[in-house]
Backbone and ligand atoms as CSV (ligand in chain L), in Angstrom:
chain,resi,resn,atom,element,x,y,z
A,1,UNK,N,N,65.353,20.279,-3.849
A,1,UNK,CA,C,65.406,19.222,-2.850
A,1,UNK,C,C,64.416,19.523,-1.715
A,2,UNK,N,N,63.871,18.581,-1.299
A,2,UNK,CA,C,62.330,18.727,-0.050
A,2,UNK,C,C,63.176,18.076,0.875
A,3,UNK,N,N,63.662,19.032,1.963
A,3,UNK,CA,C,64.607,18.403,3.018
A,3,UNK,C,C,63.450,18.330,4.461
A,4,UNK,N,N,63.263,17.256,4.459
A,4,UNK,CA,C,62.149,16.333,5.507
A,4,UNK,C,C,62.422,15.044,6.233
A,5,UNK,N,N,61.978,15.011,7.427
A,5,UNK,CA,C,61.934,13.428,7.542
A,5,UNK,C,C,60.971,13.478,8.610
A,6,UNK,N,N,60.507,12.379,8.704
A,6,UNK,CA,C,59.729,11.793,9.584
A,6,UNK,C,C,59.616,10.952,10.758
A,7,UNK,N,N,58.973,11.416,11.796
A,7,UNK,CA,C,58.806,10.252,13.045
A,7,UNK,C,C,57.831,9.724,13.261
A,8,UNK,N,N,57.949,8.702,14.263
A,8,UNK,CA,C,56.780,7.834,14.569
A,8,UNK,C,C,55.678,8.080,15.421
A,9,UNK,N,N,56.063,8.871,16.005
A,9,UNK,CA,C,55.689,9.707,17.092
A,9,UNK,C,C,56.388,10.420,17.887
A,10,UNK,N,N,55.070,11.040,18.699
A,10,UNK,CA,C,55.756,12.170,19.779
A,10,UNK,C,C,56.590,11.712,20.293
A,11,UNK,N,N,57.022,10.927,21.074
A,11,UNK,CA,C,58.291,10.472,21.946
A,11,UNK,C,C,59.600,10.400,21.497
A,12,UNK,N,N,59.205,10.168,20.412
A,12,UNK,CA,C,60.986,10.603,19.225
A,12,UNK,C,C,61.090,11.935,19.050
A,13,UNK,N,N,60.486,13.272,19.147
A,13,UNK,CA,C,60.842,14.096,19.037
A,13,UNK,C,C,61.658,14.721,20.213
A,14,UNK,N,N,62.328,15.932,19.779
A,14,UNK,CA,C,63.250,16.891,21.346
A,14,UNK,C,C,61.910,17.037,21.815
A,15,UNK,N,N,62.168,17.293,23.449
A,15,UNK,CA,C,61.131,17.750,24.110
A,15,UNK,C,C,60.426,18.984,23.527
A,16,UNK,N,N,61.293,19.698,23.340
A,16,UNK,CA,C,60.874,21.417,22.810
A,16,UNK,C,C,59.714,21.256,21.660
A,17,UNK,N,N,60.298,20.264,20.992
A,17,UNK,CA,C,59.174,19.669,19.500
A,17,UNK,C,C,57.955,19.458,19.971
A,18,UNK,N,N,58.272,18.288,20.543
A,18,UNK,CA,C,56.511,17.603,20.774
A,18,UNK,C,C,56.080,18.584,22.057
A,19,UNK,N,N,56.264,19.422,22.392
A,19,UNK,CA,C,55.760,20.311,23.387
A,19,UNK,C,C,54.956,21.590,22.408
A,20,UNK,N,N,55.307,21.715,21.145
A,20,UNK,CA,C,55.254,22.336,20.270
A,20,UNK,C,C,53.679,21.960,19.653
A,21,UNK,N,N,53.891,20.432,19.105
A,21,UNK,CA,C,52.866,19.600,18.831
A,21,UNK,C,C,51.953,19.118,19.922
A,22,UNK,N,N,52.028,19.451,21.161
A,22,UNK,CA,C,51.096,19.765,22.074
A,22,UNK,C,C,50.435,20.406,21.848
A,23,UNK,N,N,50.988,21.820,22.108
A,23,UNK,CA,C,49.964,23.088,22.174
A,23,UNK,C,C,49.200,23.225,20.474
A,24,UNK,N,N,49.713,22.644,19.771
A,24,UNK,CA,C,48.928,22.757,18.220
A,24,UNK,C,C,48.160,22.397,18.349
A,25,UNK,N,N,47.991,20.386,19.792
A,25,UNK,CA,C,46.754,20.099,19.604
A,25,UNK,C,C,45.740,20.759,20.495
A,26,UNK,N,N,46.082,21.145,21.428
A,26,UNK,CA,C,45.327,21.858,22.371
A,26,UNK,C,C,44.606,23.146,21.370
A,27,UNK,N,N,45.139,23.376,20.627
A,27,UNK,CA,C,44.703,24.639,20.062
A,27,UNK,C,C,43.553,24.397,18.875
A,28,UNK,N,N,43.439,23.154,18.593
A,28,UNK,CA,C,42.541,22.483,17.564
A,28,UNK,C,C,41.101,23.051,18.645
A,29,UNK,N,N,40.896,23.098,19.857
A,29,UNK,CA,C,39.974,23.266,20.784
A,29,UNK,C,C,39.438,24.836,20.652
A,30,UNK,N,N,40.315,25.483,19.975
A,30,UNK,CA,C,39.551,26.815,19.993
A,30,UNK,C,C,39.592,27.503,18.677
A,31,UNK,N,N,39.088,26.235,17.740
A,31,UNK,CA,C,38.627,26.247,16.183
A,31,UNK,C,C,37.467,27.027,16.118
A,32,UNK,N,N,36.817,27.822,15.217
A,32,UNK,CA,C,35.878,28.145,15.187
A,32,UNK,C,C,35.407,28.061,13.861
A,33,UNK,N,N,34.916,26.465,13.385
A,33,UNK,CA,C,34.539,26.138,12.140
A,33,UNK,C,C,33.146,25.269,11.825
A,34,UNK,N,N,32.253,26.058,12.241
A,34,UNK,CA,C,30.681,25.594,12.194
A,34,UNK,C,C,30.669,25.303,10.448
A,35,UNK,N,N,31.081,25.761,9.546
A,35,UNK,CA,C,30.939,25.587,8.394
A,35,UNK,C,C,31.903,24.063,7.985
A,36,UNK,N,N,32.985,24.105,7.789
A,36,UNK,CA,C,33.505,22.653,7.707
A,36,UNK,C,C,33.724,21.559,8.498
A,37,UNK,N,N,33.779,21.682,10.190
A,37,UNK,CA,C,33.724,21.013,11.267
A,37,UNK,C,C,35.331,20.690,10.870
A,38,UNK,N,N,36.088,21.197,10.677
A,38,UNK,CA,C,37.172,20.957,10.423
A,38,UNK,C,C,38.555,21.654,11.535
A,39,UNK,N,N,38.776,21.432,12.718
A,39,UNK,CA,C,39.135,22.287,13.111
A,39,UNK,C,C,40.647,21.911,13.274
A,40,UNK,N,N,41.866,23.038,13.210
A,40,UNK,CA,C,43.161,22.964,12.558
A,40,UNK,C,C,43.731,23.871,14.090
A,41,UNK,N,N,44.692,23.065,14.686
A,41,UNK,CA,C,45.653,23.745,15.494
A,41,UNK,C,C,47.244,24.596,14.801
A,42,UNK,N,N,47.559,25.375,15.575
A,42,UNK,CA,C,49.145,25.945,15.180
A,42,UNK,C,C,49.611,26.466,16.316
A,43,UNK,N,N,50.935,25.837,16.568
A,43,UNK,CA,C,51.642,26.551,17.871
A,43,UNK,C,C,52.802,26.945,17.141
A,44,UNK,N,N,53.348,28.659,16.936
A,44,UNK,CA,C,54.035,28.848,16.335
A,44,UNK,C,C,55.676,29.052,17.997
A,45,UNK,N,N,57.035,28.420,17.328
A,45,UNK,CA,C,57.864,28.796,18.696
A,45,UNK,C,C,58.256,30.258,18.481
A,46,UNK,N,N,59.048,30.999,19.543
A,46,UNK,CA,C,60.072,31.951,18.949
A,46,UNK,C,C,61.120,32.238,19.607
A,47,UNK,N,N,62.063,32.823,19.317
A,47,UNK,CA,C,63.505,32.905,19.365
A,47,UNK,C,C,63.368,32.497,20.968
A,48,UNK,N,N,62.781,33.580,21.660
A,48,UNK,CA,C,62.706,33.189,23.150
A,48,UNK,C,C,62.393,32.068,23.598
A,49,UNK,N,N,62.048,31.492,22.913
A,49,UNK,CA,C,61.365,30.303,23.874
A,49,UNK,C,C,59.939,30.056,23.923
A,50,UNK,N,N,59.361,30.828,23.815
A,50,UNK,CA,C,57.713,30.963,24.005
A,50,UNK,C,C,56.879,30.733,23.038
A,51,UNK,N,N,55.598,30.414,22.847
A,51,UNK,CA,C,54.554,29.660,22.440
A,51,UNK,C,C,53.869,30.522,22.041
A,52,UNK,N,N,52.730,30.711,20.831
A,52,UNK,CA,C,51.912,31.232,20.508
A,52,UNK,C,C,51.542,30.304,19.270
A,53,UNK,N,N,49.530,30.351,19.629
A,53,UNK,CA,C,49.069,29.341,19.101
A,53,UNK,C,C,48.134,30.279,18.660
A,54,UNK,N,N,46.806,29.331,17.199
A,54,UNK,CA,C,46.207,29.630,16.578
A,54,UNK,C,C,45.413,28.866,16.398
A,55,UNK,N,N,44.065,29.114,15.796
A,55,UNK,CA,C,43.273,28.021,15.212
A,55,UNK,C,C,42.468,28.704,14.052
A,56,UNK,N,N,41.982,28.163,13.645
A,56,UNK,CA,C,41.234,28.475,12.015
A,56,UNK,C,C,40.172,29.184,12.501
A,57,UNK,N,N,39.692,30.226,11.944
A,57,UNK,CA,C,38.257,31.180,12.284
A,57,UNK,C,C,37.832,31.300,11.389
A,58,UNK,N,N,36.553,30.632,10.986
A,58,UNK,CA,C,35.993,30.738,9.709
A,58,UNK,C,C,34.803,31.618,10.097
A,59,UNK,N,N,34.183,32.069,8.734
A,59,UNK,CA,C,33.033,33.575,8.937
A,59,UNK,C,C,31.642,32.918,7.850
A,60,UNK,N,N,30.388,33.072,7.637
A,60,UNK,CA,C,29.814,32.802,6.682
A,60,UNK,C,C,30.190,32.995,5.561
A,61,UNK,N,N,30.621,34.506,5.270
A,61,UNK,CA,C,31.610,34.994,3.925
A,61,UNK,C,C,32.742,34.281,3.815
A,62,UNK,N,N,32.947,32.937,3.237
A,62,UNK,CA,C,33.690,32.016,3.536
A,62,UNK,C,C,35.002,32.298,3.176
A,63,UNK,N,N,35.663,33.477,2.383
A,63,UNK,CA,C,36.727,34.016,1.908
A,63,UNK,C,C,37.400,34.685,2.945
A,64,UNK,N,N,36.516,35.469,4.013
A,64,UNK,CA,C,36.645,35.978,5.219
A,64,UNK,C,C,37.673,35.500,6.726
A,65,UNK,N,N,37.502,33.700,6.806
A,65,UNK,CA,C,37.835,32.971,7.666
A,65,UNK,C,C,39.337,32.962,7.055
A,66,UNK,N,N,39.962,32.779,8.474
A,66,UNK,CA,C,41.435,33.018,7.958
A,66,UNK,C,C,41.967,31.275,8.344
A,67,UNK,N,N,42.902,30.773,7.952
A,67,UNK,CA,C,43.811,29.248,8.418
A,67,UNK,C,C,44.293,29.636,10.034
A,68,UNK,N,N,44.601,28.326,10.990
A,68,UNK,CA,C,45.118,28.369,11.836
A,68,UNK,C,C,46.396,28.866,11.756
A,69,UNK,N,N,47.433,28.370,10.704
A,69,UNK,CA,C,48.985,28.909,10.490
A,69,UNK,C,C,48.846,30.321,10.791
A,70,UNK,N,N,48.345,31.352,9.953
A,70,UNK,CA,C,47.966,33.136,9.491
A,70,UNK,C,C,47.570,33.353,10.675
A,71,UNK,N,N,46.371,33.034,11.531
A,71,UNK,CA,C,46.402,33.503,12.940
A,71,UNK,C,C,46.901,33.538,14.073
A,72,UNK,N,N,47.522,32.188,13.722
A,72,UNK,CA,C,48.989,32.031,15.345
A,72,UNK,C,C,50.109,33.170,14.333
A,73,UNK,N,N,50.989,33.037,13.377
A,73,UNK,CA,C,52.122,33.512,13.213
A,73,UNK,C,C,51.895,35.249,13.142
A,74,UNK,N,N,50.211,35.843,12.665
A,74,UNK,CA,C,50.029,37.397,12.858
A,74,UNK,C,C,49.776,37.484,14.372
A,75,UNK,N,N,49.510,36.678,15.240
A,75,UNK,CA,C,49.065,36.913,16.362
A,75,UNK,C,C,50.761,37.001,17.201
A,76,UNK,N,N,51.525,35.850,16.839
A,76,UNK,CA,C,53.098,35.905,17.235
A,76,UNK,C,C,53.704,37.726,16.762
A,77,UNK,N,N,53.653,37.591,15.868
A,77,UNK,CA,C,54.151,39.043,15.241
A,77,UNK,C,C,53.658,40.339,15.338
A,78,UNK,N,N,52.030,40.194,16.181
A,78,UNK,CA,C,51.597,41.303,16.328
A,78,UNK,C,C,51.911,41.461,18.322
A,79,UNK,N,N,52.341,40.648,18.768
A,79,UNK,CA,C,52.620,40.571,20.184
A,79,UNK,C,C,53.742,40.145,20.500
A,80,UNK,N,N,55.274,39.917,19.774
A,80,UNK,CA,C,56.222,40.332,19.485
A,80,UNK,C,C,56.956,40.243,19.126
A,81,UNK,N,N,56.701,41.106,17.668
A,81,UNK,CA,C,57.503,42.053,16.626
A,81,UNK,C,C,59.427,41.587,16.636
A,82,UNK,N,N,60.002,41.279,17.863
A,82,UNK,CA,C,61.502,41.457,17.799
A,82,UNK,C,C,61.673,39.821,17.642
A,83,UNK,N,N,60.992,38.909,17.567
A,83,UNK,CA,C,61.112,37.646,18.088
A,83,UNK,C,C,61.167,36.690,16.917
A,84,UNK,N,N,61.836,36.312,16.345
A,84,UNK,CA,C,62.444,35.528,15.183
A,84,UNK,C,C,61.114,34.370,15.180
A,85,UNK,N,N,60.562,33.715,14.442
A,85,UNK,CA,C,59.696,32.574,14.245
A,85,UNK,C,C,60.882,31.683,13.756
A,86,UNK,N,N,60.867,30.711,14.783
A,86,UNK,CA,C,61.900,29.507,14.602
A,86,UNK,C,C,61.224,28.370,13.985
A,87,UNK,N,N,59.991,27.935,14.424
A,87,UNK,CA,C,59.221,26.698,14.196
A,87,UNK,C,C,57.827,26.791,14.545
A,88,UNK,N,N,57.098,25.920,13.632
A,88,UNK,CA,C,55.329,26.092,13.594
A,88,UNK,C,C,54.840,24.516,13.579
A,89,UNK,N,N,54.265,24.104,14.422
A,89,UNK,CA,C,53.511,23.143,14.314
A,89,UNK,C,C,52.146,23.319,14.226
A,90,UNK,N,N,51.841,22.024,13.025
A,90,UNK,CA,C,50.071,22.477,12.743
A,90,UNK,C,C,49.759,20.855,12.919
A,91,UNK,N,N,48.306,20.887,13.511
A,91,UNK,CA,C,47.358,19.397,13.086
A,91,UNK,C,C,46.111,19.766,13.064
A,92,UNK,N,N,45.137,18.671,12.679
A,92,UNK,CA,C,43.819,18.945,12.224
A,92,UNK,C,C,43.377,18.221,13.340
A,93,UNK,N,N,41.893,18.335,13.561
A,93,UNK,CA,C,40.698,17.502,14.079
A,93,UNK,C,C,39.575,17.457,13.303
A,94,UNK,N,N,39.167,16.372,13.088
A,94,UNK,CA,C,37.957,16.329,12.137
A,94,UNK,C,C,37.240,14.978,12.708
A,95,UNK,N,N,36.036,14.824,13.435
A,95,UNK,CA,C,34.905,13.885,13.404
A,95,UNK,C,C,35.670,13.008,15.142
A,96,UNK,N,N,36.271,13.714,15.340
A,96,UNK,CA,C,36.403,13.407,17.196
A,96,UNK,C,C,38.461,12.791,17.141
A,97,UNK,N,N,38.389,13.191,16.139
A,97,UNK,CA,C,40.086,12.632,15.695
A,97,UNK,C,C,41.354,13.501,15.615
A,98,UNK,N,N,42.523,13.512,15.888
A,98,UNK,CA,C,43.324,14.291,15.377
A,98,UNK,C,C,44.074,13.902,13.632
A,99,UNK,N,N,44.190,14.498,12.747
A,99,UNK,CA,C,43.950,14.290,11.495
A,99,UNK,C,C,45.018,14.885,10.660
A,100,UNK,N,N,45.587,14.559,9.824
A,100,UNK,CA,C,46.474,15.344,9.046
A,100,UNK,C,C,46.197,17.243,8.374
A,101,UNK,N,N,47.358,17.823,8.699
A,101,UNK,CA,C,47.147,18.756,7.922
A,101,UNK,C,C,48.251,19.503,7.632
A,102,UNK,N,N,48.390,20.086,6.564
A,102,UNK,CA,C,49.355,20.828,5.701
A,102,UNK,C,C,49.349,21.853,5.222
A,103,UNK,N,N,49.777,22.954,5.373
A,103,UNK,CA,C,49.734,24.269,5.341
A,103,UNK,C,C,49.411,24.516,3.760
A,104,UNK,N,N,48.461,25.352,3.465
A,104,UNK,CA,C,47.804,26.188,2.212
A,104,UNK,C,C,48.946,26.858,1.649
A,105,UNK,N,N,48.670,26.837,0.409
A,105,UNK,CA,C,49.590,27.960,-0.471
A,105,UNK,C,C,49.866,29.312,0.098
A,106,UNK,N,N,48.859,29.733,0.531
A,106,UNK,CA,C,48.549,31.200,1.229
A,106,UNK,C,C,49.433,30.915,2.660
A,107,UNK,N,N,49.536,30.079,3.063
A,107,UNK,CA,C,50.213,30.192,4.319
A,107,UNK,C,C,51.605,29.827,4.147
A,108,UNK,N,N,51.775,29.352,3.138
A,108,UNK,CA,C,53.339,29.049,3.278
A,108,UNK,C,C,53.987,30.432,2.540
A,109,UNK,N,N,53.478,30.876,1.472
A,109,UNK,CA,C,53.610,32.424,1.389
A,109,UNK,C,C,53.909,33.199,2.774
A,110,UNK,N,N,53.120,33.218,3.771
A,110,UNK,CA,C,53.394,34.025,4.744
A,110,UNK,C,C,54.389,33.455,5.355
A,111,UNK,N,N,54.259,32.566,5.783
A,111,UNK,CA,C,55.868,31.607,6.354
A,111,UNK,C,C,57.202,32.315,6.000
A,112,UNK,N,N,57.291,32.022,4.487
A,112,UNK,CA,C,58.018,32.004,4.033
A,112,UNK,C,C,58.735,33.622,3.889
A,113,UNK,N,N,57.659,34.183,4.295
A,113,UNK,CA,C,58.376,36.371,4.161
A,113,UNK,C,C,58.739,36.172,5.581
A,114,UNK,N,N,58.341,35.213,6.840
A,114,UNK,CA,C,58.580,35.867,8.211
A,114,UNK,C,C,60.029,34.948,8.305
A,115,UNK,N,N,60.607,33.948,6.561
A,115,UNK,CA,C,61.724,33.736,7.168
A,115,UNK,C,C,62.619,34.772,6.453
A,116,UNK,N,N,62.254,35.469,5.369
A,116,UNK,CA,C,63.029,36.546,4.838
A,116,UNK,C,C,63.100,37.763,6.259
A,117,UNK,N,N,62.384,38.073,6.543
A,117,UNK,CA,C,62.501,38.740,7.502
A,117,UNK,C,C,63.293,38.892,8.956
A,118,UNK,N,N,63.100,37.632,9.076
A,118,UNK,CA,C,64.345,37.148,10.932
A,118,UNK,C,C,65.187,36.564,10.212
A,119,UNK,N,N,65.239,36.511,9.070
A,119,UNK,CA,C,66.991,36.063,8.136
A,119,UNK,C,C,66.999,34.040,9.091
A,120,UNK,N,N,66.500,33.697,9.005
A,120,UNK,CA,C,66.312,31.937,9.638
A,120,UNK,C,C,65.382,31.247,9.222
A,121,UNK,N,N,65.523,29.951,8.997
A,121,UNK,CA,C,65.083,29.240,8.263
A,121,UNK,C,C,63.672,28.858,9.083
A,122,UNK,N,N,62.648,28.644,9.098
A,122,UNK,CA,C,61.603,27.934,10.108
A,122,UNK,C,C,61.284,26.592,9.880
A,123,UNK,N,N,61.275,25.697,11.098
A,123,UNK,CA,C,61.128,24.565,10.951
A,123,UNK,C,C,59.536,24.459,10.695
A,124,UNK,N,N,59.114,23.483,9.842
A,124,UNK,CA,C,57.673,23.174,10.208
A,124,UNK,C,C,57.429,21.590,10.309
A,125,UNK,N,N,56.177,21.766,11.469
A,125,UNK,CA,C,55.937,20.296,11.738
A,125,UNK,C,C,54.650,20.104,11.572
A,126,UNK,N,N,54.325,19.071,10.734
A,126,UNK,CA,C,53.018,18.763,10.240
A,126,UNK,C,C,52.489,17.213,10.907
A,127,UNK,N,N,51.423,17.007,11.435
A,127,UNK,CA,C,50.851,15.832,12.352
A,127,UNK,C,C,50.268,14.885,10.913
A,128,UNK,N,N,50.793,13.804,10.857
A,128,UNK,CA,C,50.457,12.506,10.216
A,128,UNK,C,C,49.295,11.782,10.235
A,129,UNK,N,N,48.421,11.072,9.838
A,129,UNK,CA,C,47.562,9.970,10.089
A,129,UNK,C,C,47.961,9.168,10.735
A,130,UNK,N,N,47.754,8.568,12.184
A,130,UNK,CA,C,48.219,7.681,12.330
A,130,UNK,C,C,49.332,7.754,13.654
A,131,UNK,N,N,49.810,9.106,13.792
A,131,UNK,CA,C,50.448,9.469,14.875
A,131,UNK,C,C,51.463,9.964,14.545
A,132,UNK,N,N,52.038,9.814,12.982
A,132,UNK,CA,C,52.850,9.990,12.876
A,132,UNK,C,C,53.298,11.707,12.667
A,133,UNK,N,N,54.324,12.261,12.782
A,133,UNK,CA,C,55.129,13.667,12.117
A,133,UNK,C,C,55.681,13.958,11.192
A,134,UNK,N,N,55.279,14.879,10.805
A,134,UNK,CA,C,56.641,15.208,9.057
A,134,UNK,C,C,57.404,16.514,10.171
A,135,UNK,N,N,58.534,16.546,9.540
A,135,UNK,CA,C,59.408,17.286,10.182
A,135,UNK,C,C,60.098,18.226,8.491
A,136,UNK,N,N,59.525,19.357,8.345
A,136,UNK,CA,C,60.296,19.862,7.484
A,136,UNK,C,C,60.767,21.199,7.437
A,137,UNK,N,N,62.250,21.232,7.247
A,137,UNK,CA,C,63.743,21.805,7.103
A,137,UNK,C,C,63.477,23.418,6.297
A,138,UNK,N,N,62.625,24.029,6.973
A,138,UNK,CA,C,62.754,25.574,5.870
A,138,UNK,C,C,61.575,25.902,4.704
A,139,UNK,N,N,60.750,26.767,5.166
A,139,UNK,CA,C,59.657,27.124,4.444
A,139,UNK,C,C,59.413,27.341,2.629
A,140,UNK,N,N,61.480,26.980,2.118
A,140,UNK,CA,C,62.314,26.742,0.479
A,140,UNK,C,C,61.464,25.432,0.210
A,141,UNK,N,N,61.278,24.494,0.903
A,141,UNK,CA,C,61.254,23.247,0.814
A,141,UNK,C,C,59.361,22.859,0.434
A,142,UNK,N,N,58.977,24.096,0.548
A,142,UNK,CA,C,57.397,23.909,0.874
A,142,UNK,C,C,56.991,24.724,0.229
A,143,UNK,N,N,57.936,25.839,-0.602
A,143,UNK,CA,C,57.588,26.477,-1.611
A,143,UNK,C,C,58.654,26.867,-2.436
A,144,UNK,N,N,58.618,26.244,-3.418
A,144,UNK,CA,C,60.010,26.593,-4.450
A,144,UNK,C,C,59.607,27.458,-4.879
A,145,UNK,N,N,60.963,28.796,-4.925
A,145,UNK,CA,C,60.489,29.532,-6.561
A,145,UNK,C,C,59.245,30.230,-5.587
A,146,UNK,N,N,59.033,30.759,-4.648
A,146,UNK,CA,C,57.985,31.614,-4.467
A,146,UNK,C,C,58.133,33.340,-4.830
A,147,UNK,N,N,56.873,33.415,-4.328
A,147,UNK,CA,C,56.821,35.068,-4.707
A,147,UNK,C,C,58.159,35.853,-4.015
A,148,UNK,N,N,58.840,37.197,-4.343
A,148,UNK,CA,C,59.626,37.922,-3.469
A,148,UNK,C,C,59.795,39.132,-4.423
A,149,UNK,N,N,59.691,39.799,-3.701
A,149,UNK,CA,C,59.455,41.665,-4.251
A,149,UNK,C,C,60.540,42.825,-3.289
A,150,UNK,N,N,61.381,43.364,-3.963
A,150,UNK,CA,C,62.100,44.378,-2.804
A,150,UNK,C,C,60.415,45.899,-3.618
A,151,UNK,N,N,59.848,46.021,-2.922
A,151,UNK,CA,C,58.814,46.833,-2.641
A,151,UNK,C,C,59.065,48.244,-1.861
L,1,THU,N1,N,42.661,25.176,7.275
L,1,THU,C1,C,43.630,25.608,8.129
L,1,THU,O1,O,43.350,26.302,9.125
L,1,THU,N2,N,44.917,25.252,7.874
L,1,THU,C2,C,45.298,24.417,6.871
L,1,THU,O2,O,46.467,24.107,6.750
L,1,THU,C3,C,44.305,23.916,5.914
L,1,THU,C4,C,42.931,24.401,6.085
L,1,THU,C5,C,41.261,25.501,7.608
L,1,THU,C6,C,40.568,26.435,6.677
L,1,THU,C7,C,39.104,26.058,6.924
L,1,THU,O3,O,38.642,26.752,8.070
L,1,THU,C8,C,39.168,24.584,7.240
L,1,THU,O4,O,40.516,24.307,7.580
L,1,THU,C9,C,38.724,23.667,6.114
L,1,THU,O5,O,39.407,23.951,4.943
């Protein structure tokens, strides 16, 4: 089951949400994607309350550049470690627009260990065409059946 739903916009969301989907878009601003002009915000929340955002850094060695999701949620976890990842909002900009975007295989992989890890589900919020939000219920929902290893 893909437990989701959708709004029309920001103004239907809790404040905490679209404050969320703020800083994702603000964060589309410090893309660094001369190669696709594609630039991708992420404001990941955490347990506390607090904000930490990301944007896509791409490199010539194009394997090199990491997604906006992977750099806000290692940047959350490398500055602090005790703090549960509750919820991640991501959107795109492409050609002077804010634009749909949806987290990579590779990133929902990582998602999905930082919810094995704080034992809680993470919300994710993905920005629509159009204005609209997907709102979806747990990183299960965005990857069935994923990888998991006791290592
Ligand atoms: N990208 C992200 O940062 N997040 C996504 O969810 C999809 C793709 C980046 C990778 C690359 O820098 C650019 O968008 C075009 O693929």
């Amino acid at each position: 089951m893909i437990d989701y739903c959708e709004y029309d916009s920001l103004a239907e969301m809790e404040p905490r949400h679209s404050q969320l989907m703020e800083a994702a878009m603000q964060a589309t601003t410090t893309a660094y994607a001369p190669y696709s002009h594609f630039h991708v915000g992420a404001a990941v929340m955490l347990a506390d309350g607090s904000i930490v955002t990301g944007s896509n850094q791409e490199n010539v060695a194009y394997p090199s550049g990491l997604c906006a999701e992977r750099t806000a949620l290692f940047s959350a976890s490398a500055q602090k470690p005790a703090q549960a990842v509750e919820a991640i909002a991501i959107v795109g900009h492409f050609q002077g627009q804010y634009t749909e975007a949806s987290p990579c295989g590779a990133c929902r992989q990582v998602m999905a260990e930082y919810e094995t890890r704080y034992g809680n589900e993470i919300t994710v919020f993905c920005y629509l065409n159009g204005g609209r939000i997907r709102k979806i219920k747990g990183v299960k929902s965005l990857l069935p059946f994923g990888f998991e290893a006791e290592l």
